[in-house]
C-alpha positions as CSV (number, residue, x, y, z in Angstrom):
1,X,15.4,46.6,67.2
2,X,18.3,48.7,65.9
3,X,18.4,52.3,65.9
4,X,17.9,54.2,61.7
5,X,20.1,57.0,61.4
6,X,18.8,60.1,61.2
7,X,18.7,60.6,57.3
8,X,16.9,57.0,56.7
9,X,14.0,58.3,59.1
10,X,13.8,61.7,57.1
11,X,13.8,59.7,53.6
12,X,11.0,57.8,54.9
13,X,9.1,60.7,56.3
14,X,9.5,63.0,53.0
15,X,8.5,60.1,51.1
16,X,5.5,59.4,53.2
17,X,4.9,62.8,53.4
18,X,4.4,62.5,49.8
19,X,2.2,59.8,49.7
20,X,-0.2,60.9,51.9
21,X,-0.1,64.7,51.7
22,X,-3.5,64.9,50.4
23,X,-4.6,62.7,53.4
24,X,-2.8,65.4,55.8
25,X,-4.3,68.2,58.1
26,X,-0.7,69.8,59.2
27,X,-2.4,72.2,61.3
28,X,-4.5,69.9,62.7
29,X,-1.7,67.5,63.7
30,X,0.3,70.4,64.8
31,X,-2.4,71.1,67.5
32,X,-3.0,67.8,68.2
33,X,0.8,67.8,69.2
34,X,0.8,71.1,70.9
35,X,-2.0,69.5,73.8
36,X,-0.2,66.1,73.9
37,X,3.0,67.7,75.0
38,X,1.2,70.8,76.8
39,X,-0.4,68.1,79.2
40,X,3.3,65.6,79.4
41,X,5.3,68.9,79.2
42,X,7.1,68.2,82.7
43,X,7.5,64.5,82.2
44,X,9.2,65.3,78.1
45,X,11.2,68.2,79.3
46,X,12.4,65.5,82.1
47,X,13.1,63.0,79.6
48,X,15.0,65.2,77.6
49,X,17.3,66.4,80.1
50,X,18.5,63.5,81.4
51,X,19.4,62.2,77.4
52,X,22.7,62.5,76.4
53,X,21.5,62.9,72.5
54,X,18.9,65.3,73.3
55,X,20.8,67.5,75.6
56,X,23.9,67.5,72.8
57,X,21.3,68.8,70.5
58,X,19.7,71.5,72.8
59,X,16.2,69.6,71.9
60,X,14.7,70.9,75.6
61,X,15.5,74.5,74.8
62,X,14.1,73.9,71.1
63,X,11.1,72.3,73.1
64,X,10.8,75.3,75.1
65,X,11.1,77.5,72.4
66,X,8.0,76.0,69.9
67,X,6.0,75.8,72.9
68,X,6.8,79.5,73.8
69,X,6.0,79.6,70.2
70,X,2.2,77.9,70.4
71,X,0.9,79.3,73.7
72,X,2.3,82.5,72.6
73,X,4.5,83.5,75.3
74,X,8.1,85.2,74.9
């Protein structure tokens, strides 16, 4: 399939966001996220490093930061 640039995917997740944002626990998902990548942590943080995208846009130390952030480490 090819790639959506980056504004078409946020168009379609504002306007599905606003669809369905009475259907939508945010902190719920946002926890559900947090012990996804809390148990693939090494395997993501892998993944991210060795793409070129992700390591132009500093996503592993973003990564590291939010999950800093959750488990409430500095």
């Amino acid at each position: 399939m090819p790639s959506i640039s980056d504004q078409d995917m946020d168009a379609y997740l504002v306007e599905q966001s606003r669809l369905h944002g009475n259907e939508f626990n945010t902190l719920s998902a946002l926890n559900e996220l947090y012990f996804y990548i809390n148990k693939y942590k090494e395997e993501i943080l892998t993944a991210l490093d060795r793409d070129g995208y992700c390591r132009k846009h500093k996503l592993r130390h973003k990564l590291d930061q939010a999950i800093n952030l959750m488990s409430g480490s500095s």
